[in-house]
C-alpha positions in Angstrom: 0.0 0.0 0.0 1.6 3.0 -1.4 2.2 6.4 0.9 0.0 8.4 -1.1 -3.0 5.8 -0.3 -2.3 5.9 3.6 -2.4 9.5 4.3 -5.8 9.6 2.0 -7.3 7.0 4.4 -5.8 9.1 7.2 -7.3 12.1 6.2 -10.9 11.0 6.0 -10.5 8.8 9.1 -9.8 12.3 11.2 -11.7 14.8 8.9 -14.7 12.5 7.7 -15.7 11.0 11.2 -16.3 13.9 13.6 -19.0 14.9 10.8 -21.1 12.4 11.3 -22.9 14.0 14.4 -24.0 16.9 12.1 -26.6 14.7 9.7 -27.4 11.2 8.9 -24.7 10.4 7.4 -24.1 6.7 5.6 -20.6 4.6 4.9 -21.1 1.8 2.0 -19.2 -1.1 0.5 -19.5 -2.1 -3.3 -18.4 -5.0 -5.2 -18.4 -5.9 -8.7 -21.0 -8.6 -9.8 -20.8 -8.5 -13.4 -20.1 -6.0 -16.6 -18.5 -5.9 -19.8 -14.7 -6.0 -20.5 -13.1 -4.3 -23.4 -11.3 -7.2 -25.7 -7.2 -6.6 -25.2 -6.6 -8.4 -28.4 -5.1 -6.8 -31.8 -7.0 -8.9 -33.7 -5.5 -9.6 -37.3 -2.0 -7.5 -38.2 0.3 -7.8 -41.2 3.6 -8.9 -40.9 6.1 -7.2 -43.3 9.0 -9.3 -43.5 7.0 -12.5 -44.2 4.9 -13.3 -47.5 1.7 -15.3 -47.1 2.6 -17.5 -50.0 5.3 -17.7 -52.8 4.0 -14.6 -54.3 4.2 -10.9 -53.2 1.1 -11.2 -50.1 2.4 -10.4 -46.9 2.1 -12.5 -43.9 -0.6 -12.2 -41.5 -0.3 -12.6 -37.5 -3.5 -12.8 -35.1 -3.9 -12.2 -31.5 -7.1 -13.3 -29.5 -7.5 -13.1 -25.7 -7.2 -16.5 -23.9 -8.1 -15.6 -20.6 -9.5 -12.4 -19.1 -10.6 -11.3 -15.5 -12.0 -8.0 -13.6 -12.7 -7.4 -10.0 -13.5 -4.1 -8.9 -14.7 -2.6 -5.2 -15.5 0.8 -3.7 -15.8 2.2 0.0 -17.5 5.2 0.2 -18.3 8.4 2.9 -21.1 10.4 2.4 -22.1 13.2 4.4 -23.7 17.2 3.9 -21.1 18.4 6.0 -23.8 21.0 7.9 -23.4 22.8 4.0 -26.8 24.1 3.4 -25.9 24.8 -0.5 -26.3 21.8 -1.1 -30.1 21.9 -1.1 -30.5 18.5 1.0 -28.0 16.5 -1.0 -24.7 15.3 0.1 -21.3 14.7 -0.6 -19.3 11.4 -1.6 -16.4 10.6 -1.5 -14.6 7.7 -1.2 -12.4 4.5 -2.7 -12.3 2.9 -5.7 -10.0 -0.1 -6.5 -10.4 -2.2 -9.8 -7.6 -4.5 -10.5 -7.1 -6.1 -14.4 -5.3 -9.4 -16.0 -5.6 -10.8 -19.1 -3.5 -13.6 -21.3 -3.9 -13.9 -24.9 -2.3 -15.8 -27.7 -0.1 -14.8 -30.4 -0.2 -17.0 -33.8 0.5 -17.0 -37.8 -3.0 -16.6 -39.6 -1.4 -17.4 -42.7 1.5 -19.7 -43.9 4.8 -18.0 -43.4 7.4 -17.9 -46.3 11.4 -16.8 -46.3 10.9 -13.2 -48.6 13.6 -14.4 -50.8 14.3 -18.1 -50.0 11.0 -18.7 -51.0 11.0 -21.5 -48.1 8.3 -21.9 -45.2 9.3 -21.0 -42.3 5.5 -21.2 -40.5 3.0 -23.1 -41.1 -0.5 -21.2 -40.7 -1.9 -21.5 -36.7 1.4 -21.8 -35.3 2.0 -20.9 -31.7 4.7 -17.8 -31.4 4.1 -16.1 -27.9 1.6 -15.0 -25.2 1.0 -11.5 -24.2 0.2 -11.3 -20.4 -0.8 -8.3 -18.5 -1.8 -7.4 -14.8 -2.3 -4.4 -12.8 -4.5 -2.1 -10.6 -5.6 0.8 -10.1 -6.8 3.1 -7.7 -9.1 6.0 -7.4 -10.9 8.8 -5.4 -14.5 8.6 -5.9 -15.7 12.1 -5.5 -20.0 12.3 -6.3 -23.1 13.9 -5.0 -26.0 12.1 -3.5 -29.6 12.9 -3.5 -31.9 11.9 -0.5 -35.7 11.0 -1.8 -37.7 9.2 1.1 -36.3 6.0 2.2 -34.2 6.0 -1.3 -31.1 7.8 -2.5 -29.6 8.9 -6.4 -26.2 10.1 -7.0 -23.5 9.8 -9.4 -20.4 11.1 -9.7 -16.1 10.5 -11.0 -13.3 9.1 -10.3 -10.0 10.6 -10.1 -7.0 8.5 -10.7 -4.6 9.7 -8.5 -5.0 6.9 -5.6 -1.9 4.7 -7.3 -1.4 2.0 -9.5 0.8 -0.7 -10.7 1.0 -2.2 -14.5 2.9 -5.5 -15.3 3.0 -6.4 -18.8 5.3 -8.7 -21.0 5.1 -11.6 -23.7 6.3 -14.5 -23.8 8.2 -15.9 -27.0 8.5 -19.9 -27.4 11.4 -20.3 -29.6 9.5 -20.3 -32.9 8.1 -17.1 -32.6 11.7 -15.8 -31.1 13.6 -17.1 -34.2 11.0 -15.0 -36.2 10.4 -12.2 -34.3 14.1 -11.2 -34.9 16.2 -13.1 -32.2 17.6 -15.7 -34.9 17.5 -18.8 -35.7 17.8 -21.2 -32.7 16.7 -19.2 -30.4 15.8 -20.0 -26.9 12.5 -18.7 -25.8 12.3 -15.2 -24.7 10.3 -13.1 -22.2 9.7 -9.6 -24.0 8.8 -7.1 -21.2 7.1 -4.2 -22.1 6.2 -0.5 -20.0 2.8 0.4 -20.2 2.0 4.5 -19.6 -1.3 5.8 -18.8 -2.2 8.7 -21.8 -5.9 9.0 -21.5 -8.4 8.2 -18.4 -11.9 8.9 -17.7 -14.5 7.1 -15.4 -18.2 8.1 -13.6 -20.2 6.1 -11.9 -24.1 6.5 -10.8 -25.7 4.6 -7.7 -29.4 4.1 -6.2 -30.0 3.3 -2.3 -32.5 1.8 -0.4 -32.9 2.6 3.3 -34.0 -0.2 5.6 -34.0 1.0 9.1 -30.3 1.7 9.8 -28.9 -0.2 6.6 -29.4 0.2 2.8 -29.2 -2.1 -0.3 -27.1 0.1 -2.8 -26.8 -0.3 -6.4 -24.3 1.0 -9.0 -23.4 1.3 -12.6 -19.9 2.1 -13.4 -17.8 3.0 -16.7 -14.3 3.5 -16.9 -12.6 3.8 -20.1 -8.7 4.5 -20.6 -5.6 3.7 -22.7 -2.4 3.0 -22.6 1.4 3.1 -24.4 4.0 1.0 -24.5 7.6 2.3 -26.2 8.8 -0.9 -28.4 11.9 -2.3 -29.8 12.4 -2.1 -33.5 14.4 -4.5 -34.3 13.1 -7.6 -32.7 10.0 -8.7 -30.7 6.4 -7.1 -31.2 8.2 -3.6 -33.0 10.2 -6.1 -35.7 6.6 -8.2 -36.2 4.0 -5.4 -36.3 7.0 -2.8 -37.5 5.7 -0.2 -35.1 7.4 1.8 -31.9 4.9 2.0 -30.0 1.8 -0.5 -28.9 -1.2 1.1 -27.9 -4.5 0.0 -26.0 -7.5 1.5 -25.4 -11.6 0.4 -24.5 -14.0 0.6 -21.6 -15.0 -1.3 -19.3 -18.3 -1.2 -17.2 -19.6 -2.7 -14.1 -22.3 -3.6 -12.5 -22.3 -3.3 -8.5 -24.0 -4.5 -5.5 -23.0 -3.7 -1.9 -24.5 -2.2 1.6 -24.6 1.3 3.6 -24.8 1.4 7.1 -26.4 4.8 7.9 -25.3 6.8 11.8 
């Protein structure tokens, strides 16, 4: 748990609690149930170097996610604060924490054939690597919640500035590393990659239900961001796709279920 993180949970421990003799205020946990996941994949790219055939075509390369998973929560505070502005609403603000990991496989789409050789060199469907990523990230939720009867609506955005931690490499078998510009007989290589964060934007909305002291709370959440990775030229994913730079991007959503305790 990073610095940054601790003195946030700090803070709010010593600013947030001696509000709550002022209103009603609430404290609730989310967790993810379900959603939508944005496919990592690159899907179908051309590969210069290599021709599809005997004849001038280039060779093709496809990616498609093996395995994907998503687990998000949020803890949130909300309280008016004795503000009057805000015309019977209140404030939130809280945690979120989604963490991300996904495998996917790397292999020829088409035959491969030496440029000049003419000889093959990969037969179509052949295994070359795996891409495997992981990471979190954390957020401060910051929203506005509307009171109606024994039921609440709010919404709000999160702010990634909480921490966050990306791992993300692929794995060559020693086909795909004698082709992807280590040489022939090569041993199988682990291609490690450093993702940067370039774009980021998330909001959330929630509905709560008041039973006596507790409430049921429900919440639909978007985040949607992407991501850079600087790449190597002359061999690995630069030499295959013959670009400097891999990038990512989609959204993800979720669907949330969790439980206020009001005081």
């Amino acid at each position: 748990m990073n610095k940054l993180f601790k003195s946030f949970m700090l803070i709010s421990i010593v600013l947030l609690l001696p509000l709550s003799s002022m209103a009603e205020d609430r404290v609730r946990f989310s967790y993810r149930l379900g959603g939508s996941v944005s496919d990592p994949a690159l899907g179908t790219k051309s590969v210069s170097y290599f021709q599809a055939a005997t004849g001038s075509e280039k060779g093709t390369g496809e990616e498609k996610t093996d395995t994907v998973s998503y687990s998000a929560y949020s803890l949130h505070y909300i309280s008016d604060y004795g503000l009057s502005f805000l015309g019977g609403g209140e404030i939130l603000l809280g945690l979120f924490n989604y963490t991300k990991s996904y495998t996917t496989d790397i292999k020829t789409s088409t035959a491969w054939y030496h440029p000049t050789a003419k000889s093959l060199l990969a037969a179509n469907g052949t295994q070359l690597a795996q891409r495997k990523a992981s990471g979190y990230l954390r957020c401060l939720d910051v929203g506005y919640v509307y009171p109606i009867g024994d039921m609440t609506i709010g919404g709000g955005m999160a702010l990634p500035v909480l921490g966050s931690s990306a791992d993300l490499k692929v794995e060559w078998n020693s086909t795909g590393a004698a082709l992807a510009g280590w040489g022939a007989g090569a041993s199988a290589q682990t291609e490690k990659l450093e993702p940067e964060g370039k774009s980021f934007s998330a909001y959330f909305i929630n509905f709560g239900y008041g039973l006596g002291s507790f409430e049921i709370v429900g919440s639909y959440r978007a985040v949607t961001s992407k991501t850079e990775a600087p790449l190597d030229t002359s061999k690995g994913v630069g030499a295959m796709i013959s670009k400097d730079v891999l990038d990512s991007s989609g959204t993800d959503t979720s669907m949330m279920l969790g439980f206020g305790y009001l005081f």
